[in-house]
Every structure is written in C-alpha cells, then in structure tokens.
C-alpha positions as CSV (number, residue, x, y, z in Angstrom):
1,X,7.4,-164.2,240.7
2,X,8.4,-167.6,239.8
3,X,6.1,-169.4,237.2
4,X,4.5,-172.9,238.1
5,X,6.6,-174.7,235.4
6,X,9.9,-173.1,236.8
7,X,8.9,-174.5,240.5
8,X,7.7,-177.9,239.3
9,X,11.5,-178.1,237.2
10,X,13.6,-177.1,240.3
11,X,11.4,-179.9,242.4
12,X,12.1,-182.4,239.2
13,X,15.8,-181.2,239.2
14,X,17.1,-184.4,240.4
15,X,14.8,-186.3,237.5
16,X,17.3,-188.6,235.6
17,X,14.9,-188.2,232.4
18,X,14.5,-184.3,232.7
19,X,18.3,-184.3,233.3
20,X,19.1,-185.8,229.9
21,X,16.8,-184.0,228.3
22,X,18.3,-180.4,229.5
23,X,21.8,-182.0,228.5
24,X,20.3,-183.3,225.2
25,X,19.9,-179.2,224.6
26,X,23.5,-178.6,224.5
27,X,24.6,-181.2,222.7
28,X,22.1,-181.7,219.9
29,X,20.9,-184.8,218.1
30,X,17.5,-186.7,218.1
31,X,16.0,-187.5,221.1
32,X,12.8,-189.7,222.1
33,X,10.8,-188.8,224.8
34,X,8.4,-191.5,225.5
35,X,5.7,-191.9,227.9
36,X,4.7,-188.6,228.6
37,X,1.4,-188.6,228.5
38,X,-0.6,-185.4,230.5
39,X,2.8,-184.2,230.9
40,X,3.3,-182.6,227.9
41,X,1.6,-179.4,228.8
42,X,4.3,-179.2,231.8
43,X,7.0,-180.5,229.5
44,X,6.3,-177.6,226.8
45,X,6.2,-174.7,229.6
46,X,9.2,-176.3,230.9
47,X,11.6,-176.1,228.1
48,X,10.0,-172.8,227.2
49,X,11.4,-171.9,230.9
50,X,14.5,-173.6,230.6
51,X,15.2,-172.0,227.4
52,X,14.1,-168.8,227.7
53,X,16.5,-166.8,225.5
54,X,16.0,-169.3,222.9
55,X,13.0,-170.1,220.3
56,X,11.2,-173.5,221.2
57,X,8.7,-174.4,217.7
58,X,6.0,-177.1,219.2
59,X,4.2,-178.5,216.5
60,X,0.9,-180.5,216.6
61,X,-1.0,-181.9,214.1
62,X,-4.0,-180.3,215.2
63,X,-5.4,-177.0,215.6
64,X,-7.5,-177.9,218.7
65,X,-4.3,-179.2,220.6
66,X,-2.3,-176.4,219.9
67,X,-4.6,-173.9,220.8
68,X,-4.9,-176.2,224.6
69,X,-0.9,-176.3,224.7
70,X,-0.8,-172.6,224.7
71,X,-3.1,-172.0,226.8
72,X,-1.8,-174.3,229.0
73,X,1.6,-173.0,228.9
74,X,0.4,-169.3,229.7
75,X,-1.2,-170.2,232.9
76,X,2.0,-172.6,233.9
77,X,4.3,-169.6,232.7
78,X,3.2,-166.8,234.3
79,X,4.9,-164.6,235.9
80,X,7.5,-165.3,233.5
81,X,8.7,-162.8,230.3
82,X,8.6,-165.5,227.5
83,X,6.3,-165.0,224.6
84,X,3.7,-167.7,224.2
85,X,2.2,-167.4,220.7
86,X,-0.1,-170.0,218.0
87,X,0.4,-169.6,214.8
88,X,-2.7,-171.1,213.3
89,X,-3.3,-172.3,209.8
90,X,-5.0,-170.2,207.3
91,X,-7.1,-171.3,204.6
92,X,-5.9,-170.9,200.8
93,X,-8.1,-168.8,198.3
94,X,-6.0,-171.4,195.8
95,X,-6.4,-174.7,197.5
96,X,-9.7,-174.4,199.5
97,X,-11.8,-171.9,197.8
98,X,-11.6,-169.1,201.0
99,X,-9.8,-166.2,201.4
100,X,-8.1,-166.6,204.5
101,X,-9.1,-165.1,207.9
102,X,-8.4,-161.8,208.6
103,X,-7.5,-162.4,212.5
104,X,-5.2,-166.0,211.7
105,X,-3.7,-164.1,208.9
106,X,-2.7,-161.3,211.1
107,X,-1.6,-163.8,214.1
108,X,0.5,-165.1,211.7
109,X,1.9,-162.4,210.6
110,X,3.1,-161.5,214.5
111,X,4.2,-164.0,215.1
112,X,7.2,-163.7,212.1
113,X,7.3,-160.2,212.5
114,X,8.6,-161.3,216.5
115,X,10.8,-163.8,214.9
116,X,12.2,-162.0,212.3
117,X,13.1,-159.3,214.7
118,X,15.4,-161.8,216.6
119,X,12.9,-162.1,219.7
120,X,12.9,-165.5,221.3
121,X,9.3,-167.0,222.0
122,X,7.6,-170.5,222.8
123,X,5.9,-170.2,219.6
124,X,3.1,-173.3,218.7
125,X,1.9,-174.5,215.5
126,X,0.3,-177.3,213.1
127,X,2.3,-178.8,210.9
128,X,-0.2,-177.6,208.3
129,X,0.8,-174.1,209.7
130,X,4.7,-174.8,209.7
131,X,4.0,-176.1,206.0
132,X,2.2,-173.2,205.0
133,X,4.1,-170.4,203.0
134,X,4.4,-167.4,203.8
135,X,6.4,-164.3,202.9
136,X,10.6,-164.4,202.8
137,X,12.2,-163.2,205.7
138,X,14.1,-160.7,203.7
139,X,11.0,-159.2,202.2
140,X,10.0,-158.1,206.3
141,X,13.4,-157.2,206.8
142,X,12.9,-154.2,203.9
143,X,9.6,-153.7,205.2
144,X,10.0,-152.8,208.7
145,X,9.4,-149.1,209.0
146,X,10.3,-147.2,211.8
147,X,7.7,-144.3,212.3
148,X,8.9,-141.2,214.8
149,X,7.3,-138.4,216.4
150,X,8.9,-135.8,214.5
151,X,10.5,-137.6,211.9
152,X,10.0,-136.9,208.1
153,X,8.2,-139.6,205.7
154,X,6.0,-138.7,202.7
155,X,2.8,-138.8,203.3
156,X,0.9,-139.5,200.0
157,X,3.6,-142.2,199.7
158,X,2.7,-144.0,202.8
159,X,-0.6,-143.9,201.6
160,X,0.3,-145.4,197.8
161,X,2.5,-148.1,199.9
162,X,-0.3,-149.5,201.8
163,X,-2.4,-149.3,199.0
164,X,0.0,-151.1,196.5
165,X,0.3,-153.9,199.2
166,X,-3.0,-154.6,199.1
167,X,-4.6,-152.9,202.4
168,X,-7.6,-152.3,202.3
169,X,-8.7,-148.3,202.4
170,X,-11.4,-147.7,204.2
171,X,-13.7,-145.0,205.9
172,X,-13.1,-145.8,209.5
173,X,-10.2,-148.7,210.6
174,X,-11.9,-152.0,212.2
175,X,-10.0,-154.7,211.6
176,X,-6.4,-156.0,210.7
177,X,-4.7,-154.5,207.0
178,X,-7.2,-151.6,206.7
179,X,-6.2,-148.2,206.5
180,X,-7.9,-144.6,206.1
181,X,-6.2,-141.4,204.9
182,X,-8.1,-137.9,205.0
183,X,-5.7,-134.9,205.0
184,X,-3.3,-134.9,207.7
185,X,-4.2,-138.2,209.2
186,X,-3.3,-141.6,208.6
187,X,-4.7,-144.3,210.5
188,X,-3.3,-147.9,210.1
189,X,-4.0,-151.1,211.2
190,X,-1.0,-153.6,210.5
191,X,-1.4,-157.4,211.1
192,X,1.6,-157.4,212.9
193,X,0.3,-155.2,215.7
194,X,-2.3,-155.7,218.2
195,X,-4.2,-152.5,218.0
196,X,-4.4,-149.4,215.3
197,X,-2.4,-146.2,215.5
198,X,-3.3,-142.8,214.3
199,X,-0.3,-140.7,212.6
200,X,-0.9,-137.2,212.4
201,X,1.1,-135.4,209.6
202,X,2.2,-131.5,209.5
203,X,3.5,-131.6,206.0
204,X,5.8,-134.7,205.7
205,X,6.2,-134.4,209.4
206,X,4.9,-137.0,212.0
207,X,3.3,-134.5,214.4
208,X,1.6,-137.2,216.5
209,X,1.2,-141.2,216.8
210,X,-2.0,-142.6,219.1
211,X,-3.2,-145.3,219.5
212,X,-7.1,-145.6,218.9
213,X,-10.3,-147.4,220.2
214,X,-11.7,-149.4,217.2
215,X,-15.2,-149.3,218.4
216,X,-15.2,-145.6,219.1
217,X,-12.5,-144.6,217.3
218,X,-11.2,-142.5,219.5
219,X,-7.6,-141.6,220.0
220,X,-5.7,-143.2,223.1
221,X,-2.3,-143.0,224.2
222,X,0.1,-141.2,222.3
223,X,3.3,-142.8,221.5
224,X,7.3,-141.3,221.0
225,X,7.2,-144.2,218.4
226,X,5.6,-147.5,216.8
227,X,7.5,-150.2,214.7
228,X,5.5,-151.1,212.1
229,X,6.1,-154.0,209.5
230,X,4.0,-153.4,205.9
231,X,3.4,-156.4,204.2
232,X,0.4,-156.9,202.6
233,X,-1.0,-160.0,200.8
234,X,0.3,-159.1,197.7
235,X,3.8,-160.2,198.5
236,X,4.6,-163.8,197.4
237,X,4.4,-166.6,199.5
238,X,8.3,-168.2,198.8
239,X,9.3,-169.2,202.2
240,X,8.0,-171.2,205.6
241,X,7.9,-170.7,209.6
242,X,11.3,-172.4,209.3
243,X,13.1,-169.6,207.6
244,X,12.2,-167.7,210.6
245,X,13.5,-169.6,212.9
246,X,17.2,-168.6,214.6
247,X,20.0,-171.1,215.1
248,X,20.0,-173.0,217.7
249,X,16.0,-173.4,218.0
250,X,14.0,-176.4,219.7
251,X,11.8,-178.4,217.7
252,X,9.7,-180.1,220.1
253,X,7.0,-182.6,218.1
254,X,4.1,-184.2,219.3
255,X,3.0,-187.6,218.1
256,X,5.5,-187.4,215.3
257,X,4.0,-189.9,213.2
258,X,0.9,-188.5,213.4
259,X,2.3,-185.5,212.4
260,X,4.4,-187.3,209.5
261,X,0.8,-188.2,208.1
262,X,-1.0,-184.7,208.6
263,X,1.9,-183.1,206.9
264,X,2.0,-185.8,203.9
265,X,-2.0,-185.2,203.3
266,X,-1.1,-181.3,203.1
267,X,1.2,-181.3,200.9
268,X,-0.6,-184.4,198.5
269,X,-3.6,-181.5,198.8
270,X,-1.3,-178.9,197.9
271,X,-0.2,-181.0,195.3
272,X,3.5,-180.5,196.0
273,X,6.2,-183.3,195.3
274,X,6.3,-185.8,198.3
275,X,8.7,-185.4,200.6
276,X,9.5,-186.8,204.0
277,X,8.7,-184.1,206.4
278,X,12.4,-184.8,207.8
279,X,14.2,-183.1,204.8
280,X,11.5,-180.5,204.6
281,X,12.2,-179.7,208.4
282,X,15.3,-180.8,209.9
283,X,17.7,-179.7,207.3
284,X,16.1,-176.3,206.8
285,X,19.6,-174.7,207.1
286,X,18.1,-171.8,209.9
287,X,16.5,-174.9,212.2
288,X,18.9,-175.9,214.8
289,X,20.7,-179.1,215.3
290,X,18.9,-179.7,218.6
291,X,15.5,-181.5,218.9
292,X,13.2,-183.3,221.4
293,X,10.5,-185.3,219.9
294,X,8.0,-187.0,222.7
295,X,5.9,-189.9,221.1
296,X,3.2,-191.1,223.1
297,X,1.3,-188.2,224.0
C-alpha cells in the first residue's frame, strides 16, 4: 500500500523546489525552505518517506505542534514501515519542583532505546525535549539485556538490578518502571516497552516469557524472547537526543528562530551557560552534515 505522502511526492516529482530539496540530502549544507506554510505536515511525512532508512529529528518549539505533526504524519504515512514517534518534554524534580511523568518519561525512553539500537524513525520533538538530558548512549548499550526462553540469568540478581536502578517493586505491575518478584516469577514493566512481560524462572532458568494484561493481570502471549533495556532513573543524565542520533540524520526545524528563543529561555531556566543553539546542535559530532530548516510555517 502506498502511503498518501509517497503518492503526493511522485505527483510533485517534477517540483523544482522538492527537487532541490531531495538533492540538498546528498549533498549537505544549510538549506531554507520558505513559504511553506500548511505544508509542513506533507513536507515532514515526505522526507520521512523519502528517507526511510534514515533518521529525520523535527523539532518544534512546542509541545502542542509536535504532538499535531505526528499525528499528522501517521495518517499521511500509512501504509508505510517507518516509525513515527514524539519525544515529549518531561518536567525536572530539580528545575520545576515535579517528578517527571511516568508515561513522557517512558516515551522518552523508547524512543532512545530505538535509536540506540540503530533503527531509523521520523522521530519529533521540542527543543526543550532535544535540550533535555538524558542518559549516555553507552550506559543503554550495557544495559540492553537479552532475556531467552531457556536461557540462564540469576534470578535474585535481576531482582537487586531493577531495584538498584530505582524501579519501583510493587504488588501487582501497572504502570511503566515497576516490577514484582514472588518466587519463581518476575514481572517487569520497562519504559522502553509498550506492555509488561511475565518471566517465569525454574531455578536460574527462564522457563517462560508472557506478556500480561495490566488491568487483569493475566498472562497473554508467550514469547521465544523480549529485548529489554534496564535503565532506571538513577543513572545520570550526561548526554542529549543528539548523542542518539546516527550519521547522516535530518534535522528538519520549524520556525527556527522561534525555536532559537524557546531553546535560550530553557537553558537561562536551567541556568546553563548561554550558548547559541547552533553549536549546541549542529556540531554535535553524531548529527549529520545535512539539514533542511523551513521558516515561515
């Protein structure tokens, strides 16, 4: 099935502006695209289409937008096996006096676990998001844990991992970073997945993995194996989006002096040395050399 955003590209094929902008992708640089105006929702699905086996970061300076662009580029890119995901801003227990949201937290944290596994995706952010630390890249890459039916891992120490990492241990699993442990049974809930699995033990070895029903709690298909990333929030945050990001990645920014503002106030909040969002961004060493940046959204 081809997706709307594909079909309106091969109609526009012959567009001298979408033309340079495709060659713009191969040959990096800055480029300006003005004028888009209610385009930009076609123009995001579009390069997420047209650069499917590559990572395209869109960044808004507002929550509200982002969350429209997305959804925008879901409907316009359906049919089509290209990850669209936000990754939203979290409040600071630090800056703002909160402790972040459970569900932003853990749609952050899938969001780099996707990245840092090396899978491309249209991926949609604030700069307050983009600005926002988060956990180093290596840290995931030791913490990515491979669970098998019929493999061996220690029980008790899976258990005093997920602890130590700052899950929460609880009687039943409901949300995102909780975990429950009675005998041979370990149920977890990382951030980084969208549901809960159940690993049954026999000694120190994985008899079972299920997926369960939060509300009834009741286990559902059984898996051969689950990737699993265990970070908790205890790790420190060191490192942004941008360290995520592999070579060769869009930036596409919307209203980029808006967003030079936004990102300014964040950091004067944060009370972190002012710099221009350029140097921040653009020579992050693991951004690529290739950008688009419409103005006049």
């Amino acid at each position: 099935m081809t997706s709307l955003a594909r079909a309106l590209g091969e109609l526009l094929k012959d567009n001298g502006n979408l033309q340079r902008l495709d060659k713009a992708a191969g040959g990096g640089g800055l480029l300006l695209v003005r004028g888009v105006g209610a385009g930009r929702s076609f123009l995001v699905s579009w390069l997420g289409a047209a650069r499917e086996n590559r990572t395209v970061l869109v960044m808004t300076y507002g929550a509200e937008r982002g969350r429209a662009l997305v959804d925008d580029a879901r409907d316009l890119l359906a049919g089509e096996d290209i990850e669209v995901a936000y990754y939203p801003e979290v409040a600071s227990a630090l800056y703002d006096g909160v402790l972040p949201g459970v569900d932003e937290a853990a749609q952050r944290l899938r969001v780099l676990d996707r990245l840092a596994a090396g899978k491309p995706a249209l991926v949609v952010a604030p700069i307050q998001a983009v600005l926002h630390l988060t956990a180093p890249k290596d840290v995931w890459a030791a913490a990515r844990t491979d669970l098998k039916r019929g493999g061996h891992i220690d029980r008790d120490k899976l258990v005093h991992v997920l602890a130590a990492l700052g899950y929460q241990r609880s009687p039943l699993v409901e949300a995102p970073g909780q975990f429950s442990a009675r005998g041979g049974i370990v149920d977890l809930f990382p951030p980084t997945l969208p549901h809960p699995v159940r690993v049954e033990f026999f000694g120190d070895e994985i008899e079972s993995i299920r997926r369960f029903e939060i509300s009834s709690q009741r286990s559902l298909e059984s898996l051969s194996a689950v990737d699993v990333t265990i970070v908790g929030p205890g790790v420190a945050d060191q490192a942004h989006l941008a360290d995520y990001l592999p070579p060769q990645s869009w930036f596409l920014l919307l209203e980029p002096m808006e967003l030079e503002q936004q990102g300014r106030q964040y950091l004067d909040r944060l009370d972190q040395p002012a710099k221009t969002l350029g140097r921040q961004l653009y020579c992050h060493p693991r951004v690529g050399s290739t950008t688009a940046a419409p103005t006049n959204l």
